[in-house]
N, C-alpha and C positions, 0 to 999 in steps of 0.2 A: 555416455552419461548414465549414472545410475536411475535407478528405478527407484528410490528414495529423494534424492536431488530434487527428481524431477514432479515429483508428489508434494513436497514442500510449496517448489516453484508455484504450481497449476495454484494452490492453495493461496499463495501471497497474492496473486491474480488475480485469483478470485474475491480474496478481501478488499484487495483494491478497488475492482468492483461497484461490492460492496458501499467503499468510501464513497465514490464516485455518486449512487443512488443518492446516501446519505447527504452527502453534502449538495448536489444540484437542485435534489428533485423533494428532498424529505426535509431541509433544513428548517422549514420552520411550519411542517407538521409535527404531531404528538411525540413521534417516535425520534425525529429530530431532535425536539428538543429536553427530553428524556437523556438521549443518549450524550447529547453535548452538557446538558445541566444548563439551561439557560430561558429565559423567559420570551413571550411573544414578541414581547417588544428589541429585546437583545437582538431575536433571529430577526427582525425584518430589518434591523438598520445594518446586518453584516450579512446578510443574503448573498448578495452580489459577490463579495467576498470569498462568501465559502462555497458559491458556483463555480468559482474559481480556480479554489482550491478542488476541489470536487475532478476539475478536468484535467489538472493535473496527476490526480489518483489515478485517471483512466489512462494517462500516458504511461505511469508506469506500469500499467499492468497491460496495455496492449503491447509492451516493448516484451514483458516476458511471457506474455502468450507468444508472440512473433519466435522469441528464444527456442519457447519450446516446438513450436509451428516448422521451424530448422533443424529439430533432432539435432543428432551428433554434431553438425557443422555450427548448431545453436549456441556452443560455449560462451564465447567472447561476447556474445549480447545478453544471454543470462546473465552471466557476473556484473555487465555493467550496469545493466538496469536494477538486479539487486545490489551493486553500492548505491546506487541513486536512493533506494529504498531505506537502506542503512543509515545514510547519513540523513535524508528528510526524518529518519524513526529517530535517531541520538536530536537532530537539531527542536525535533519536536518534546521530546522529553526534557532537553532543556528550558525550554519555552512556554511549553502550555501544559503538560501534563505528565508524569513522571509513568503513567499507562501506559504511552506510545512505546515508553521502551521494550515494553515484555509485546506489547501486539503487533508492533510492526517493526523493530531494529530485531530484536533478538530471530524472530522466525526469519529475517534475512541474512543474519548472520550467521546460524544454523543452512539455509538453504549454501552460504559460500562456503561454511568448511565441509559440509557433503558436495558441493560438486569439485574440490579441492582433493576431497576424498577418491571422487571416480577415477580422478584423473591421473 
């Protein structure tokens, strides 16, 4: 696997992360709700929700930490957890926010045609 592939990867991982914080633990502090554009009252009736959602970010990114945690033998779980990534980025672009597409489909997109590339 390349050494670019695999620097995208670490990095969609880590945003996922990221989301995970965001959505569990931060939803409806300052930065929360900053980053979602939403009021106090909005986060506390969809909390639960974006806990949710939140633990699902962490799936996929413990799937492609795990990918990368595999090296070489790591392919087949890379690509799949970055499609899982792809299509939550495209379904969420369609749905909530036309952002997700550049923050989360395209860097997975990018990470499959570089490891498409190594291979």
């Amino acid at each position: 696997m390349s050494i670019a592939a695999n620097i995208i990867i670490g990095l969609i991982a880590a945003l996922h992360v990221y989301f995970l914080v965001l959505e569990m633990f931060l939803w409806d502090k300052p930065i929360g709700l900053r980053t979602f554009a939403q009021t106090a009252e909005q986060a506390k009736i969809t909390k639960t929700l974006a806990a949710n959602q939140g633990l699902y970010n962490g799936f996929l990114a413990a799937g492609l930490f795990w990918g990368l945690w595999l090296g070489d033998h790591g392919g087949q779980v890379k690509i799949f957890f970055l499609i899982c990534v792809l299509i939550a980025g495209l379904y969420g672009a369609a749905t909530a926010s036309r952002k997700i597409l550049f923050i989360q489909a395209l860097p997975a997109a990018i990470g499959l045609v570089l490891l498409g590339l190594s291979n």
